[in-house]
ROVEXTI-831235 format. One line per 8 residues: number of its first residue (from 0); their letters; for each residue x, y, z of N, C-alpha, C. Coordinates in pm, whole numbers. Last residue first. Layout:
<pts>
NUM> A> X:Y:Z:X:Y:Z:X:Y:Z  ...;
</pts>
This chain:
<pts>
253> XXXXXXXX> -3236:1843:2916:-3265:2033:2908:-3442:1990:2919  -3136:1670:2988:-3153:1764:3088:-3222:1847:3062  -2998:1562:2751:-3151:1456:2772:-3205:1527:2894  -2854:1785:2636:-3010:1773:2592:-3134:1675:2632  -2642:1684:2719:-2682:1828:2790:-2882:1793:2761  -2524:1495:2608:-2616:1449:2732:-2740:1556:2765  -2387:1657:2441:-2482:1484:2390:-2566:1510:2463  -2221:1755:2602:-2289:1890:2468:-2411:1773:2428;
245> XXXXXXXX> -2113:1650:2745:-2192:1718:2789:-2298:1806:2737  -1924:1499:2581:-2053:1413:2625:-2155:1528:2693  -1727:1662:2489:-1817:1609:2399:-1942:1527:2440  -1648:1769:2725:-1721:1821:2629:-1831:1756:2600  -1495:1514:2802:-1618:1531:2914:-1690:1649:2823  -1321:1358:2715:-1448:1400:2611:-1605:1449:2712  -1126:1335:2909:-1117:1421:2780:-1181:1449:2708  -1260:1175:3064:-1243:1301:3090:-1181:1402:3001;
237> XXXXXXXX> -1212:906:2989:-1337:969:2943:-1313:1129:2988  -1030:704:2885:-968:859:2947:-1127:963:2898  -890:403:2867:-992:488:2875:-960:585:2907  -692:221:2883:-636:351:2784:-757:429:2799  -787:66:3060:-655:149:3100:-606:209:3027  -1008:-74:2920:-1037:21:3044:-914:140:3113  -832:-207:2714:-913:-68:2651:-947:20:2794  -727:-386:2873:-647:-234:2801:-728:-160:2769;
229> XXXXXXXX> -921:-542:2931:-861:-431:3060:-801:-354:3006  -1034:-595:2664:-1137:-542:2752:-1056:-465:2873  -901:-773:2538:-850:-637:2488:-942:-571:2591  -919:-1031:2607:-823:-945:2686:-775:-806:2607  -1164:-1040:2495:-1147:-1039:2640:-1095:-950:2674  -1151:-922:2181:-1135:-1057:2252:-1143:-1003:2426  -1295:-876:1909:-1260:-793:2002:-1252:-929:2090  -1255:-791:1576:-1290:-883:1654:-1242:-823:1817;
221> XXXXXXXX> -1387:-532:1338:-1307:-649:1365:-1328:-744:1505  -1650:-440:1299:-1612:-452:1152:-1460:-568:1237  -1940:-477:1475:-1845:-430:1451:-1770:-487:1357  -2211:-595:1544:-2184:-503:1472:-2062:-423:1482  -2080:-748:1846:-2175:-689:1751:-2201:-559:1704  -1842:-755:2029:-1862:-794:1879:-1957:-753:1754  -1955:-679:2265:-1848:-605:2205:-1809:-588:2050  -2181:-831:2319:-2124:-696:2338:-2086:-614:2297;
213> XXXXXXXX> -2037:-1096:2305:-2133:-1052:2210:-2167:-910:2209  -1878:-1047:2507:-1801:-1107:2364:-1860:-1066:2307  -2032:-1100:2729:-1954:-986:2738:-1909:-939:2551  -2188:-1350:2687:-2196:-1200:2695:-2138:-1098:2669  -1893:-1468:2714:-1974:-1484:2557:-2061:-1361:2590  -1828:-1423:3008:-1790:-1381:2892:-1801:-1397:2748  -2055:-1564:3157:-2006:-1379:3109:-1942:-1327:2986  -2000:-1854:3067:-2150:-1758:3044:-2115:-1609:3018;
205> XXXXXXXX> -1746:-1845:3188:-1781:-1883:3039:-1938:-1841:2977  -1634:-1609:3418:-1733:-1730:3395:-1739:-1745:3254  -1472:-1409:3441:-1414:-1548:3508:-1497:-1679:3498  -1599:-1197:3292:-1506:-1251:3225:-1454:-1369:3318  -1751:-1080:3498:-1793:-1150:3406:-1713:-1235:3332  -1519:-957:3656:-1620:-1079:3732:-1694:-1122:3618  -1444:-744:3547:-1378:-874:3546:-1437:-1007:3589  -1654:-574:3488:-1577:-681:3381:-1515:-794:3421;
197> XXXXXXXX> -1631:-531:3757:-1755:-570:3743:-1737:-688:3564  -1388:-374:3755:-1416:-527:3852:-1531:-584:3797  -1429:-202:3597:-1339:-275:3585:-1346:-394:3669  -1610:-26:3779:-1633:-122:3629:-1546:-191:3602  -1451:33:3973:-1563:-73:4001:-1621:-139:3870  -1275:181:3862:-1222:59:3919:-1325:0:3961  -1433:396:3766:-1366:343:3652:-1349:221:3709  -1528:546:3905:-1607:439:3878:-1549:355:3800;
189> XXXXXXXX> -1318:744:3975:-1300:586:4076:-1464:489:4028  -1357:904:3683:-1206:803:3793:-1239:708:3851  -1590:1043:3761:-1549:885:3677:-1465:835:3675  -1677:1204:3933:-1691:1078:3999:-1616:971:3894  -1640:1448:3772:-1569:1439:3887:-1561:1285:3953  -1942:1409:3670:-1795:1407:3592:-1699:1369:3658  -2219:1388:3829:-2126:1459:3840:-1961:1388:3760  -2512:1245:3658:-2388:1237:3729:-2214:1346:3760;
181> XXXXXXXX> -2822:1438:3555:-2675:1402:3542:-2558:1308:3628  -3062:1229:3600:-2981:1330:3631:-2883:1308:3604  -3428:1166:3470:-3286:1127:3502:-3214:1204:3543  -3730:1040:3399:-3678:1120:3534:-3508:1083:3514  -3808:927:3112:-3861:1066:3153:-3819:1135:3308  -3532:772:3032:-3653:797:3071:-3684:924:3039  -3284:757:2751:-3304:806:2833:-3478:810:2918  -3037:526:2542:-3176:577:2600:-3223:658:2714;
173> XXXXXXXX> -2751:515:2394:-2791:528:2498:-2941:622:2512  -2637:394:2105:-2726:476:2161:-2760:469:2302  -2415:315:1801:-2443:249:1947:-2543:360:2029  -2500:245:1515:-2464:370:1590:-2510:308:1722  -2654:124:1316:-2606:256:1252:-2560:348:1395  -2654:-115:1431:-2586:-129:1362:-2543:64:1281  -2640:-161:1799:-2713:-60:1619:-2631:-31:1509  -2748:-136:2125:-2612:-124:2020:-2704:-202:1867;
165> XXXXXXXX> -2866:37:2399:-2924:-15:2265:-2773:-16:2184  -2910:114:2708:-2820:84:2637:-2877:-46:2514  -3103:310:2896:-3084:184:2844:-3022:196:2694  -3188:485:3203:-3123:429:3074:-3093:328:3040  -3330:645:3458:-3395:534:3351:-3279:570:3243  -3094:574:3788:-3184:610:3679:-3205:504:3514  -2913:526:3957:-3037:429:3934:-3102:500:3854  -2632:568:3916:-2771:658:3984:-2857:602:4032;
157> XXXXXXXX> -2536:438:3723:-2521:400:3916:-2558:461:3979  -2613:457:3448:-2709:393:3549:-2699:384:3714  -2380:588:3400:-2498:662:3412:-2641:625:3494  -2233:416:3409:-2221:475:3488:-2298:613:3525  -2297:221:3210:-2293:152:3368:-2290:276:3468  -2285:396:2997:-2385:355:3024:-2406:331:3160  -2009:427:2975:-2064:516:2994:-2201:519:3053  -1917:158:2920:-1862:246:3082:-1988:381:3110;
149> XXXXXXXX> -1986:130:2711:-2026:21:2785:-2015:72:2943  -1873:346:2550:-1954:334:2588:-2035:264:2691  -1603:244:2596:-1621:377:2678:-1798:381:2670  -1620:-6:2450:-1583:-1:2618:-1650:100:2663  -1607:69:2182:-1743:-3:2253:-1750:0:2413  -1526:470:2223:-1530:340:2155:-1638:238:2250  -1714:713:2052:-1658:655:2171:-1636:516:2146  -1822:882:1877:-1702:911:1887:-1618:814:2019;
141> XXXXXXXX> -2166:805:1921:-2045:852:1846:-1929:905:1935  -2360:738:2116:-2231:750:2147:-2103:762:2048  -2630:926:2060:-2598:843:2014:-2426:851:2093  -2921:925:2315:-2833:979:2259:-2734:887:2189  -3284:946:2254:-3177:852:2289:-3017:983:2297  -3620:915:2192:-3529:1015:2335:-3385:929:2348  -3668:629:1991:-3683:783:2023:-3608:831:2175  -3656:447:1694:-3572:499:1829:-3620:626:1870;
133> XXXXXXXX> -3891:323:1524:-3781:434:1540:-3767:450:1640  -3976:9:1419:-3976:98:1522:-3862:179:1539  -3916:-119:1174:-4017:-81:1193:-4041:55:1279  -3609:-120:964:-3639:-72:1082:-3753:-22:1095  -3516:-456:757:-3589:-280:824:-3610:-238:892  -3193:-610:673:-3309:-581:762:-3391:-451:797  -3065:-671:335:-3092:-576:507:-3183:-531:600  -3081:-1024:216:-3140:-889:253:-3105:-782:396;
125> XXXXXXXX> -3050:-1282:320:-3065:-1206:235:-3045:-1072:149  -2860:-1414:599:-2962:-1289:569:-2950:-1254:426  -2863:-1800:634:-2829:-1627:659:-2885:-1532:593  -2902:-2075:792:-2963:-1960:714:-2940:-1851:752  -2604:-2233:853:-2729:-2174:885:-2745:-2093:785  -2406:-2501:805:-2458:-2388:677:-2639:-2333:766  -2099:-2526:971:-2245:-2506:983:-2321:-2408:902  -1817:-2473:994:-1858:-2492:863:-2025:-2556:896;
117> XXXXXXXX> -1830:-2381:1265:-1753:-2333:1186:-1797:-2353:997  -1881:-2625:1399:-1926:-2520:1393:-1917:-2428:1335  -1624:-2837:1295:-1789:-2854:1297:-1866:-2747:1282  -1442:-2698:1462:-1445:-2634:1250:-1544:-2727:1250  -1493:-2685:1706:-1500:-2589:1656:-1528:-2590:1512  -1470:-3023:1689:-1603:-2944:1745:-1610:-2801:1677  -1208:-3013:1667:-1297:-3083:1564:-1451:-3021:1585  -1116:-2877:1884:-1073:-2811:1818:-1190:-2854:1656;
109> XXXXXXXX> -1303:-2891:2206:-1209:-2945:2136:-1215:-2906:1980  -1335:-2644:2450:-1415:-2703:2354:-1291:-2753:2220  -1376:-2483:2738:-1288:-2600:2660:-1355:-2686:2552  -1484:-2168:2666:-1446:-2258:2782:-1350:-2390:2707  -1701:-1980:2484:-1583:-1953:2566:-1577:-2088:2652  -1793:-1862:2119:-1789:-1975:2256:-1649:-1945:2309  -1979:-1720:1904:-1936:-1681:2051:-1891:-1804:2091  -2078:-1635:1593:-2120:-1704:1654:-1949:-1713:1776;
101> XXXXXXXX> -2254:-1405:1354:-2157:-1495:1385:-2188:-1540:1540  -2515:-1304:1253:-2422:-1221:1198:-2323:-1358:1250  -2793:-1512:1085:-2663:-1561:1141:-2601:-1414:1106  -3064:-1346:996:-2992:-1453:953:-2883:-1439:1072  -3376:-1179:866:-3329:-1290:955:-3194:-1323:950  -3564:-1022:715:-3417:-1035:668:-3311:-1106:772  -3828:-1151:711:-3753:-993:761:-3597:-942:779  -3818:-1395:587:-3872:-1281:525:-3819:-1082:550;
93> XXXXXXXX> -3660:-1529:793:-3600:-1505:685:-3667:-1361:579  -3909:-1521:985:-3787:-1481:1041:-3725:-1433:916  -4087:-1699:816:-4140:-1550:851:-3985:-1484:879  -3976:-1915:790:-3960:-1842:663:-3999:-1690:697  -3838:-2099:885:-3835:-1991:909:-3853:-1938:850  -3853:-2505:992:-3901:-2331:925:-3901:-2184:954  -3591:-2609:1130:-3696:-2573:1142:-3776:-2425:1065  -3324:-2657:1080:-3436:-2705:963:-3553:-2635:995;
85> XXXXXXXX> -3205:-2624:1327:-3245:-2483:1183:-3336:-2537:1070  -3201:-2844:1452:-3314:-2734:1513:-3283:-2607:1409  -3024:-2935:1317:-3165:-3031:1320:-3256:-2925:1345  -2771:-2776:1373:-2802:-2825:1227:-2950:-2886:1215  -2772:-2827:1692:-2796:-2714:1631:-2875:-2716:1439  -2746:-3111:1716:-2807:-3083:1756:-2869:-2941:1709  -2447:-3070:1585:-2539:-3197:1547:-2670:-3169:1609  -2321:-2953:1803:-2328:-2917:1664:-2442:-2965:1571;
77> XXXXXXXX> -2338:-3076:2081:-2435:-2927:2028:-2441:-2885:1863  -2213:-3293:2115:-2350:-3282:2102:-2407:-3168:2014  -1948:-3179:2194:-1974:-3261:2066:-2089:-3277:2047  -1989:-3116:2478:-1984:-2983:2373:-2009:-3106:2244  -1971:-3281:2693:-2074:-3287:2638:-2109:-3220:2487  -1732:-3175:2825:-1713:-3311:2811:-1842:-3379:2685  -1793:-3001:2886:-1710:-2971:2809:-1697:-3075:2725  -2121:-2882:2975:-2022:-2940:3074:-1925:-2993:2918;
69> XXXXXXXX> -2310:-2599:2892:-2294:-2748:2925:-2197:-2759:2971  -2528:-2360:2713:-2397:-2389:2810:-2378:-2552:2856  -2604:-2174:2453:-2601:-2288:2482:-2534:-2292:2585  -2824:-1854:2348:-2715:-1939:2430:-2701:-2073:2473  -2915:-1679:2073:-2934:-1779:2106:-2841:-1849:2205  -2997:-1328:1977:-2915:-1405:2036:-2986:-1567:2124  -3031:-999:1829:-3111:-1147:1885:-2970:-1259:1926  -3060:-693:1748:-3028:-775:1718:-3071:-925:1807;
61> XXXXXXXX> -3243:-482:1821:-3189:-476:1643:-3067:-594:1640  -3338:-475:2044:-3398:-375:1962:-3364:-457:1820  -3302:-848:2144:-3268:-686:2164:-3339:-626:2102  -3401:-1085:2343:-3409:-1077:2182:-3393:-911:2232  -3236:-1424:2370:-3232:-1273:2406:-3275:-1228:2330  -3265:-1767:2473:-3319:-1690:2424:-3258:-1523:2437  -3097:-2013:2662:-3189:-1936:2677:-3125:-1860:2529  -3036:-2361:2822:-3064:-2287:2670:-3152:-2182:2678;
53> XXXXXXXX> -2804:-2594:2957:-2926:-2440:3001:-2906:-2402:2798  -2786:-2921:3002:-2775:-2806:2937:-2928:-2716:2947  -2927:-3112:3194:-2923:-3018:3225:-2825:-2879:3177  -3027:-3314:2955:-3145:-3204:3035:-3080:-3090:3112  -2878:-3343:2640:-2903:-3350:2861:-2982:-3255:2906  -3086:-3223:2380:-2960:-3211:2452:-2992:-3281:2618  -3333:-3197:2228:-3224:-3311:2179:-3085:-3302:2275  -3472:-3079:2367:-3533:-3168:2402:-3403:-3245:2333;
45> XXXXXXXX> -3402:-2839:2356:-3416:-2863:2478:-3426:-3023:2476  -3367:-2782:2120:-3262:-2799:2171:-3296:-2867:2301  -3663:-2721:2102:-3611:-2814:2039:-3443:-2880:2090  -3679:-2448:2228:-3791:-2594:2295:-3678:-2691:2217  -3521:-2293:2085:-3477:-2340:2196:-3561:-2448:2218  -3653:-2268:1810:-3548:-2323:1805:-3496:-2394:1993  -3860:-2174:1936:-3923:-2292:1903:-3812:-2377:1853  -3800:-1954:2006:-3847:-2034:2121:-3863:-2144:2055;
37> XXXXXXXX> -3683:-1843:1788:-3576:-1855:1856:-3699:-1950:1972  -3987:-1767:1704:-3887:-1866:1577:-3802:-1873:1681  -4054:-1576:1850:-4146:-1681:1820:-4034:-1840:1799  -3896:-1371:1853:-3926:-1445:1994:-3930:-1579:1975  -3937:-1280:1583:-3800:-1352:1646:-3804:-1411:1745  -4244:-1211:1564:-4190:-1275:1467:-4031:-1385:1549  -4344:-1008:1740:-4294:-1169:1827:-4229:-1261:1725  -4552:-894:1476:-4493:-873:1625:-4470:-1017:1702;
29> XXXXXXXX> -4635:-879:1224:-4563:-977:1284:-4447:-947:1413  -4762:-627:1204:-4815:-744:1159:-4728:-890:1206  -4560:-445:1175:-4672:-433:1283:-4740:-571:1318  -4226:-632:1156:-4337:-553:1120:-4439:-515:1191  -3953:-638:1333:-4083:-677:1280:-4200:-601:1259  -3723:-475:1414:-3697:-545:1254:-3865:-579:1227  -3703:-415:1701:-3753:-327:1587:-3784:-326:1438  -3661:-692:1788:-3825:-629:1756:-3850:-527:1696;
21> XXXXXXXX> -3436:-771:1563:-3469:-783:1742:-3620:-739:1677  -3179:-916:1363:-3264:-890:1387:-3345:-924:1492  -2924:-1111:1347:-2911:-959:1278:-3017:-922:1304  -2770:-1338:1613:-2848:-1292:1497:-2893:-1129:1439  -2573:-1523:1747:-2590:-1403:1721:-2693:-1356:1584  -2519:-1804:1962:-2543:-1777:1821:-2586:-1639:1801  -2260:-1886:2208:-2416:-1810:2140:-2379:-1786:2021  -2176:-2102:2417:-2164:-2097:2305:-2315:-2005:2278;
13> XXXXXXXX> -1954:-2243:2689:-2127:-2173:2622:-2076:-2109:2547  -1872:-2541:2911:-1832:-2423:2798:-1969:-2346:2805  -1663:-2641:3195:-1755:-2616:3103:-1732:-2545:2996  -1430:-2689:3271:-1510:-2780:3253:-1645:-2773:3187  -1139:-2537:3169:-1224:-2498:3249:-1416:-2646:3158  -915:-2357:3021:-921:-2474:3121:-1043:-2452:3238  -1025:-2183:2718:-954:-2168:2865:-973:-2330:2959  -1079:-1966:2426:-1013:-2109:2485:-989:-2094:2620;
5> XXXXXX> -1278:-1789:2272:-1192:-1782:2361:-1142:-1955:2474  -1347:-1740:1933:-1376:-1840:2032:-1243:-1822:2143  -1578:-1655:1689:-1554:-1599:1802:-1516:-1671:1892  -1668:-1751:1365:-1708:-1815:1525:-1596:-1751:1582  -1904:-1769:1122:-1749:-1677:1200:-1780:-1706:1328  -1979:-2037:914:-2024:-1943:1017:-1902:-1886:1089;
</pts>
């Protein structure tokens, strides 16, 4: 399994498992298919780990995600624990082309633990997963990278308007309601330093930043670590594609 792993001094850890299929993957007929199979993987964890490891669930458009967190001292558990709760049948999940893309951990986790995890034979994907449900009213963020999008989104939302940020394997997309407004251009300079804080405040917790990790990671062809997250914000320069986004956006206005 490709494991994603940011090292730091720090008493805890968390660890997510990343998977290739969300709700747009299930059929009509097997709606909750991933919910289903990831709750019944979590109940189980629940019950072979300390009670007060947290274990939650995410399930996206087009991809899924499993999170472990604990105390550092405890991380040797989770491997051995994980391997028991995949036995568990999946065959519906596998049918829809189910499987492991790779796998996230951030905090202090000893090195035998990692290539434990590391050489964990989960069930992986067959097959390329289908797309039941078509995306509709979106725009796609071609030409931007994962940051500028990630910026683009946060800063479309500091309106409070309806968008939502979908990442896809054929193309990262930003969603649009039925009430939104532009943001004035002029403002993205100084949103720039509140996103940048807002990264950074994720990145000081071992929870955020496997978030953050998975983010960035998914569906992409190389690896993206943390600390490529403030360079990329200080080579950002969205005002050069203020075109290219206006000619995108123009249409979720018109």
């Amino acid at each position: 399994m490709r494991l994603i792993f940011e090292g730091r001094p720090s008493r805890t850890f968390c660890l997510a498992l990343v998977f290739n299929v969300g709700w747009r993957n299930e059929p009509p007929n097997r709606r909750g298919t991933v919910s289903a199979w990831l709750s019944r993987v979590e109940e189980y964890m629940k019950e072979k780990l300390p009670e007060y490891f947290e274990i939650a669930k995410k399930v996206d458009a087009e991809y899924s995600q499993l999170s472990v967190w604990g105390i550092s001292e405890d991380a040797s558990l989770v491997p051995g624990a994980l391997a028991k709760a995949f036995e568990i049948p999946s065959q519906e999940f596998l049918e829809i082309g189910g499987g492991v893309l790779f796998a996230v951990a951030s905090g202090a986790v000893k090195g035998d633990v990692l290539e434990e995890l590391e050489a964990m034979k989960i069930p992986g994907s067959q097959k390329n997963p289908k797309l039941f449900v078509k995306p509709r009213s979106f725009v796609k963020t071609k030409g931007l990278t994962r940051i500028e999008t990630l910026f683009l989104y946060q800063f479309l939302k500091s309106g409070g308007e309806e968008f939502y940020l979908e990442l896809s394997p054929t193309g990262d997309r930003i969603h649009y309601g039925k009430k939104c407004s532009m943001p004035s251009f002029s403002e993205v300079e100084r949103f720039k330093r509140k996103f940048k804080a807002m990264l950074l405040k994720k990145i000081e917790t071992n929870t955020g930043a496997v978030d953050l990790l998975v983010s960035l990671n998914v569906f992409q062809q190389g690896q993206v670590l943390t600390r490529d997250v403030v360079e990329g914000i200080e080579r950002m320069n969205l005002l050069k594609k203020v075109d290219v986004l206006e000619r995108a956006l123009g249409r979720v206005l018109s």
